[in-house]
C-alpha positions, 0 to 999 in steps of 0.5 A: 525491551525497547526493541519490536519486531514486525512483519510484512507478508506480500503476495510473493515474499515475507519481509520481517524486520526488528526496530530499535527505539530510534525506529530503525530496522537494524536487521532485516530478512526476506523470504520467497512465497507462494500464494499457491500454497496453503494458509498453514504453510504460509504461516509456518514459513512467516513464523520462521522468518520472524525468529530466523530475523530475531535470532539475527538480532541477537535474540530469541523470539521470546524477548520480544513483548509481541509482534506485529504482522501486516498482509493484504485483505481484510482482516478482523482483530476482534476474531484473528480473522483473515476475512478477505484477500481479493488478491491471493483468494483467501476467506475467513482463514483463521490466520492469527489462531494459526500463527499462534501455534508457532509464536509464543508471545502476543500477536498483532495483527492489520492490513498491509496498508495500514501498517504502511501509513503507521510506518510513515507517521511514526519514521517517515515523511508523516512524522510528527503529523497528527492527520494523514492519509497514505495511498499505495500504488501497486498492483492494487491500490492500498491506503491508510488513514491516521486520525489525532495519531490513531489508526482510523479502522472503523468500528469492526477493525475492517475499514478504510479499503481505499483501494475500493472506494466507488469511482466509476458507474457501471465501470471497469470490474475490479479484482473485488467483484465490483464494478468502479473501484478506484483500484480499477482505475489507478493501481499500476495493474490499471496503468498498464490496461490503459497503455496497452489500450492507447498503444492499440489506437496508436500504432505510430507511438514510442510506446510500442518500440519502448515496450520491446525494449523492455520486454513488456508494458510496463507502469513506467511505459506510459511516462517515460514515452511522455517525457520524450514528447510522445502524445498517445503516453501523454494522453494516457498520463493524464487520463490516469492523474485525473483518475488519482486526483478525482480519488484523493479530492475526495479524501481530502473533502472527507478527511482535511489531512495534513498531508496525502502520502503517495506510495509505491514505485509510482511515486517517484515521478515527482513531476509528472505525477505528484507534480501534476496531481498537486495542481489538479486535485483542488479541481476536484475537492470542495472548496479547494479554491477558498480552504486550500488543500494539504500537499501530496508527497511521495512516502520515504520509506518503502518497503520498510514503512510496513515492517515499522509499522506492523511492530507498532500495531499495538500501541496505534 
């Protein structure tokens, strides 16, 4: 069988897709959730999307030699674990156990991020690189590292939180429980607690009448009134590029990728953020000046690069 299947379960819709062997998703489907309801249910509705996409395909979900499936948290290979996912509240749910009693073949089963970089290195702007880290900017900040081709997850399976990487002393609190975290600070639930912070020193900024128009602040608030000159959206672009450049020189310190992927609706700002954070990180990595740094782009497949990437779970 050279076709896989994968899924992607976010915090408000399960997108499950099957892959060809040219890594195209030749059919796809989306399914709304809520992360109110329980576990059980969830997966019940995640087991049903998979052999509602398969069937679409023109196969059962038995043809299938296993399947992958990506979610936000923690989760624990060895066990099937889902340990914990700050974002939707859940702890040691056994979620691998429970979707096996609804799919009948070998279940794989990683971190969101994780299966988003995967996408990327083996369909999208990381192909045919052998080292790369990802981040996502969202509601959270996500990310994924990929060592000689390999997934890097540590020695438990439960690594690389970059999202949850220590930034700030005694800083903002994040969704975690910890005081600092880069998600604190550079996820777009971030950008928009710093808009509407400046907005509140800066009554005289198009942010405001921007924010009216649109019915709310939004991620986009801040760099669109920076475009049109304002200096308050200006201040807090920059502000937040440093937060990001502080976060990625690190990893490029600890890491030396080939390439820094930028996912997420942010990183579509070619120039006002992946522009910017391409001349600022050196400021913040060793030896920038004299080794160089590797160039930060955005990632090409968005929401496809976690459904590609969770069919893929097993071989990576």
């Amino acid at each position: 069988m050279k076709y896989r299947i994968g899924v992607d379960m976010g915090g408000t819709a399960i997108k499950a897709g099957v892959i060809d062997e040219n890594n195209r998703i030749i059919s796809k489907i989306s399914i709304p959730t809520d992360p109110s309801l329980s576990f059980e249910v969830i997966v019940k509705d995640l087991a049903d999307g998979a052999k509602a996409v398969a069937q679409k395909s023109g196969f059962s979900i038995e043809d299938f030699p296993c399947m992958g499936v990506g979610m936000p948290g923690s989760l624990n290979p060895q066990t099937g674990l889902l340990v914990f996912s700050n974002n939707v509240g859940w702890k040691n749910v056994p979620f691998q156990k429970e979707l096996e009693k609804h799919i009948p073949i070998p279940i794989y089963i990683g971190n969101d991020a994780n299966c988003a970089v995967i996408g990327e290195a083996i369909a999208g702007a990381a192909k045919d690189r052998k080292n790369v880290v990802m981040l996502t900017l969202g509601t959270g900040v996500g990310g994924g590292i990929i060592i000689d081709r390999k997934l890097f997850c540590g020695a438990d399976g439960m690594g690389v939180e970059l999202g949850h990487m220590f930034l700030v002393l005694d800083g903002e609190l994040c969704t975690c429980g910890i005081k600092g975290c880069v998600e604190a600070y550079a996820s777009v639930t971030a950008l928009i607690r710093q808009t509407r912070a400046m907005m509140e020193l800066h009554p005289e900024s198009t942010m405001h009448d921007y924010a009216k128009r649109e019915g709310n602040i939004t991620g986009r608030t801040s760099f669109d009134c920076a475009k049109l000159g304002d200096q308050a959206a200006l201040n807090v672009v920059k502000q937040y590029t440093r937060y990001l450049a502080a976060t990625i020189g690190s990893l490029v310190t600890i890491f030396r990728p080939e390439v820094i992927l930028i996912g997420g609706g942010l990183s579509n700002e070619k120039d006002f953020l992946l522009g910017r954070l391409n001349e600022c990180v050196g400021d913040y990595t060793f030896a920038a000046d004299i080794i160089g740094i590797p160039p930060i782009i955005k990632a090409e497949l968005g929401n496809d690069a976690g459904i590609i990437g969770a069919a893929y779970l097993d071989v990576m």
